[in-house]
N, C-alpha and C positions, 0 to 999 in steps of 0.2 A: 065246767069250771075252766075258765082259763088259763095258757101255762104261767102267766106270772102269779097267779091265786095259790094255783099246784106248788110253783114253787115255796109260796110262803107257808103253805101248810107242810109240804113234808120236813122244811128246812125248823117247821117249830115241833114239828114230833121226832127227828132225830136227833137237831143239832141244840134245842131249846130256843129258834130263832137269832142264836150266833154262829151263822154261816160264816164271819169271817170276822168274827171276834178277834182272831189271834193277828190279822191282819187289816187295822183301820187305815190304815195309809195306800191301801191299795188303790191302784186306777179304777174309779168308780164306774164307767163303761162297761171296762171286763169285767168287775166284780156283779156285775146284772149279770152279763151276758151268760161267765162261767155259771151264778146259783140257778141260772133259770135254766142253763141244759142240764145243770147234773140233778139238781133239785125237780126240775119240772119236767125233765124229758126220761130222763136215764134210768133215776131211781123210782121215778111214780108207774113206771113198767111193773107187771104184775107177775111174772113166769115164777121167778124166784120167791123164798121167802124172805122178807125183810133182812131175817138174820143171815140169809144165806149171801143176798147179796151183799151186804157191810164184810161179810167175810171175806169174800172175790174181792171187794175195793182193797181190805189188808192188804189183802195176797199181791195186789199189783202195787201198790204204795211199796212196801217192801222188795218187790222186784224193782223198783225202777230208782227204789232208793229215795223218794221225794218224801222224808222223813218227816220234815215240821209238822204236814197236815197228818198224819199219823194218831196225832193224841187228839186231835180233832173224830177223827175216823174209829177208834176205838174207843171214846165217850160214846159216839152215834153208835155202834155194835151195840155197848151195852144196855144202851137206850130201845133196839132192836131184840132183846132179847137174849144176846149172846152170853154165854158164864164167860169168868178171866179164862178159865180151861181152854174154853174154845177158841179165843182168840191167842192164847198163847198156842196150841195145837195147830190152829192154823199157820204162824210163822214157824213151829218147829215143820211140819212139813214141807214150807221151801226149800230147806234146807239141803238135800239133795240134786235139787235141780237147780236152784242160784246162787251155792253158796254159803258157808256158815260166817264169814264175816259179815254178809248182808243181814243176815238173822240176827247175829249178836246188834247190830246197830240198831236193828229196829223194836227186838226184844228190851234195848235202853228204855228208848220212846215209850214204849208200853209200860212196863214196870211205873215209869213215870208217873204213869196216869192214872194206876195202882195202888201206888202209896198217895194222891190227890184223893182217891175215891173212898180212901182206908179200906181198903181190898186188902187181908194178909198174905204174904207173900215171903217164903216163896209159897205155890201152889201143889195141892196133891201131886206127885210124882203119877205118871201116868206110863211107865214103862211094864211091857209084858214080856221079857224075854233077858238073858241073863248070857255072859259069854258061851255059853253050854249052849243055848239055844236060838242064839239070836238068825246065825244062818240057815237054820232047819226053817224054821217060822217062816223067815223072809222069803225063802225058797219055797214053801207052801203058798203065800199070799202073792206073789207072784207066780205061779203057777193057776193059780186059781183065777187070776186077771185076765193074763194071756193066755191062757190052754197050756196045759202040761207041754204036749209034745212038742207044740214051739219053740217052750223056753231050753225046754231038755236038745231040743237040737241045736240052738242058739250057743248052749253050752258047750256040746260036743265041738261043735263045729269051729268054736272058736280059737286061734289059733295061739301054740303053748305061750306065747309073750303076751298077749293079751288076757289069759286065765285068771288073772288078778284082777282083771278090770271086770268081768261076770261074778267071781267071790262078792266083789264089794258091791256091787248091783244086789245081789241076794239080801246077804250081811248089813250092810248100811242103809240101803237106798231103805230095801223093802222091809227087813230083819229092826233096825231100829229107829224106824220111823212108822210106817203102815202097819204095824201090830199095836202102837200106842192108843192107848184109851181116848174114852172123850168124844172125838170125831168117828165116822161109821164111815166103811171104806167108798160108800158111793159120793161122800163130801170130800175127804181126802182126795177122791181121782181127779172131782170139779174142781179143787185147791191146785191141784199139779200141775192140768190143763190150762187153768189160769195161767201159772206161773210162767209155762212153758212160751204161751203166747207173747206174754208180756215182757218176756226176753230179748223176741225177735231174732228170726234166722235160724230158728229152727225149727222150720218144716218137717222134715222127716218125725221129729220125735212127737209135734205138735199130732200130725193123724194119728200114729201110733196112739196116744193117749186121749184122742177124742175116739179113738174105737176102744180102748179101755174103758172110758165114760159108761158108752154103750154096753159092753160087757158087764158091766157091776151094776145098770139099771137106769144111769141118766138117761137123758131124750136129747134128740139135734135140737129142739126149740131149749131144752136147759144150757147146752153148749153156745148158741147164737146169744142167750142172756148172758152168760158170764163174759163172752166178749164185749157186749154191749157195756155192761158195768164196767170195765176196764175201758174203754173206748176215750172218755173222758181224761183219763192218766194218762194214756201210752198214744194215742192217736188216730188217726184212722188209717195207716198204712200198714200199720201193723194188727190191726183193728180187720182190715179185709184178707189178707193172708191168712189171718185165723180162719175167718167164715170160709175163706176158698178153703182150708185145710178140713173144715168139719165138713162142705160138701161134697167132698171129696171119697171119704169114708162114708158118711150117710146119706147115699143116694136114693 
């Protein structure tokens, strides 16, 4: 099959052949150009699962803040497979690495497309952990990511002004977000990775978390796909820093 075939087929099983329903006035040029890479090139890649990667497109929509196509992209999740849960789970885990006014904006968007679908809402509460125990947990599940003795020296080590900024790593980052239901911690990590990349400029934390991938069971070919899914949104400068970051760690 050809990629303009490819692309009419994926574009009618995710988008219902309204690739750019929301946008008829667009340059018809680009409008080829873009369905036929994301529809024919990107998304007809097979590594992932359908749902997984409309999940990664979230994740980077929402990093990069390109909101409109948003209710586009979580109609195609649902279409793929995804619950509201999981698409909602997936922007609450941004939320540590880019931001809670990013998340509130895009959690709009979504909601949106919620009450369109007659989705009820709000959705199950998905929280496991309580002021009592949210840093104990966080502290487990990161420990469990990175190896105890890491994080424990990471803590020690850290110096008394900065103490607060390691609490809230435990407590926040990992405490009330990566204990939440829904998602299973080796999507979560894929979701953060995403995110991390699609930021931009930050290397350091980007390998760190593609060796957390690797720790909780992902693969460097799952890592090179979620960049790949993102590639389309963010570009390819930021697109090869990823990959140079994943082969970096999985050599």
């Amino acid at each position: 099959m050809d990629r303009t075939k490819t692309a009419e087929k994926i574009g009618a099983k995710f988008f219902n052949q309204e690739f750019y329903a929301e946008n008829n006035n667009a340059d018809e040029e680009f409008k080829a150009i873009a369905q036929n890479f994301i529809c024919g090139d990107t998304l007809a890649r097979d590594v992932l699962t359908d749902k997984a990667k409309m999940l990664v497109i979230l994740t980077a929509l929402t990093t990069v803040q390109t909101l409109k196509p948003l209710a586009k992209y979580t109609k195609a999740a649902l279409n793929a497979g995804a619950s509201p849960e999981e698409i909602t789970e997936t922007l609450y885990q941004c939320a540590p690495y880019i931001g809670i006014s990013r998340v509130e904006a895009a959690l709009e968007a979504v909601n949106g497309v919620f009450a369109q679908e007659n989705i009820a809402y709000p959705l199950k509460g998905q929280a496991s952990v309580d002021e009592t125990t949210r840093f104990a947990k966080g502290l487990a599940v990161q420990q469990q990511i990175f190896g105890a003795d890491n994080i424990n020296n990471m803590r020690a080590n850290a110096p008394a002004e900065l103490k607060h900024i390691q609490d809230y790593l435990s407590a926040y980052c990992f405490g009330d977000y990566y204990t939440r239901g829904t998602l299973d911690l080796k999507m979560r990590e894929l979701i953060t990775f995403s995110a991390i990349i699609c930021l931009g400029g930050c290397e350091p934390q980007a390998k760190a978390h593609a060796g957390a991938n690797i720790s909780v069971g992902n693969t460097k070919e799952m890592l090179i796909e979620a960049a790949t899914q993102c590639l389309p949104f963010i570009g390819f400068p930021r697109t090869l820093n990823a990959i140079g970051c994943i082969s970096a760690v999985c050599k």
